[in-house]
N, C-alpha and C positions, 0 to 999 in steps of 0.2 A: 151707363151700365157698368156693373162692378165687376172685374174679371174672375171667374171661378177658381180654384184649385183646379182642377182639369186645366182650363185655360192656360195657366203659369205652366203646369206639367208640360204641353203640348210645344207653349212657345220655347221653355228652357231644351227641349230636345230640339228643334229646330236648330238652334242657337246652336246648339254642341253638332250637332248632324255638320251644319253649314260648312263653321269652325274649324271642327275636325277629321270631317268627314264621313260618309255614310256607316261604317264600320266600326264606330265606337263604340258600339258595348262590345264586339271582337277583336279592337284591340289588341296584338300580340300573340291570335291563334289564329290556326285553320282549323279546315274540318277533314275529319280522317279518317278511312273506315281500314278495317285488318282484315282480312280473311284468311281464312286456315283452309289447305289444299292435303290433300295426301303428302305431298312431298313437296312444299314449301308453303313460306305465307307471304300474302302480297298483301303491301301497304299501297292504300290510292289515298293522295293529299290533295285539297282544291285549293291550285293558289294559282288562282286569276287575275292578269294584268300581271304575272311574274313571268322575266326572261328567264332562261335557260343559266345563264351565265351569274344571277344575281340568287341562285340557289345552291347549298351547298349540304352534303350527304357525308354521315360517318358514322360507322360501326365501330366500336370500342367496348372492350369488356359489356359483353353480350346488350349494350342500349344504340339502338338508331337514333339518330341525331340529324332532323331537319332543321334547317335555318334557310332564311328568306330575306332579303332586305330590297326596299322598293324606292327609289327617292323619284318625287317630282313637282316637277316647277307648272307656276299659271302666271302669263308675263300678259298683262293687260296696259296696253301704251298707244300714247297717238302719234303721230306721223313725227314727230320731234324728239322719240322717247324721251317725257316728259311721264316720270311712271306714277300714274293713275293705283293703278294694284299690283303686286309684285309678290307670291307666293311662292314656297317650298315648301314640301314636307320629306321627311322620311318615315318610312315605316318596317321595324322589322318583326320577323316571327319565330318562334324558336320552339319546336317539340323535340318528346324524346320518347321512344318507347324502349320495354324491356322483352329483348326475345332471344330466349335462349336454344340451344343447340341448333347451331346456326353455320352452316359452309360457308363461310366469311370467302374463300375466294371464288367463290360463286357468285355472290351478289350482282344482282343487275338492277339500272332503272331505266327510266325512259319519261321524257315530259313532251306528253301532245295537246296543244289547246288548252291549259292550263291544269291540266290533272298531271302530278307526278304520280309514277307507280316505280315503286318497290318490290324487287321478287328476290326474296330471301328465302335459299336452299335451303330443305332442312338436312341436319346434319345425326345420323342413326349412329351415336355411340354407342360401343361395345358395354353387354351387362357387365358387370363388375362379379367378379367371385366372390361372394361372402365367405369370409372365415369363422370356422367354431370358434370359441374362444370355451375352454374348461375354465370352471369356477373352482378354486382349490378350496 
């Protein structure tokens, strides 16, 4: 029996799934949703299987800055480690969004069970007076 197009399709994903693990077409994101509240917006990020400690949070001229990095080992040996298989990976993730008028010392987050959440105050500046300006 001749193997189909499909078939190569189905095995070469296998192949890479196995490889590199379940999350290879995501890759270097999460997923993240915004929402906008009367007075602030909260960012929720799903980054599951990350500790607390391997996430890192920054506000800078008005863009939030998620980053993520995850390393882990698969140590397969017999009783003499005598190593059979021996794996490592790293993986990291890096988003960024743009939100402006924002109470930078306000900001809060919090990570439970693998959602980070974001709560970024919003920040009501004052209107600006516009000036006439005469056309001479």
């Amino acid at each position: 029996m001749i193997p189909s197009k499909r078939d190569f399709w189905d095995l070469s994903r296998r192949f890479f799934d196995d490889a590199l693990g379940q999350n290879f077409g995501d890759f270097g994101s999460f997923k993240t949703d915004i929402i906008e509240q009367d007075d602030a917006y909260v960012v929720e990020a799903e980054l599951p299987g990350m500790s607390r400690e391997n996430i890192e949070l920054d506000f800078q001229d008005n863009i939030l800055s998620i980053s993520a990095k995850q390393e882990t080992a698969t140590d397969e040996s017999d009783e003499e480690r005598n190593y059979i298989r021996r794996e490592r990976s790293t993986r990291s993730f890096s988003r960024q969004f743009i939100l402006q008028d924002i109470d930078e010392d306000n900001i809060k987050a919090r990570f439970d069970n693998g959602i980070l959440e974001v709560t970024l105050p919003k920040q009501h500046p004052e209107p600006k007076n516009t000036k006439k300006i005469d056309i001479e």
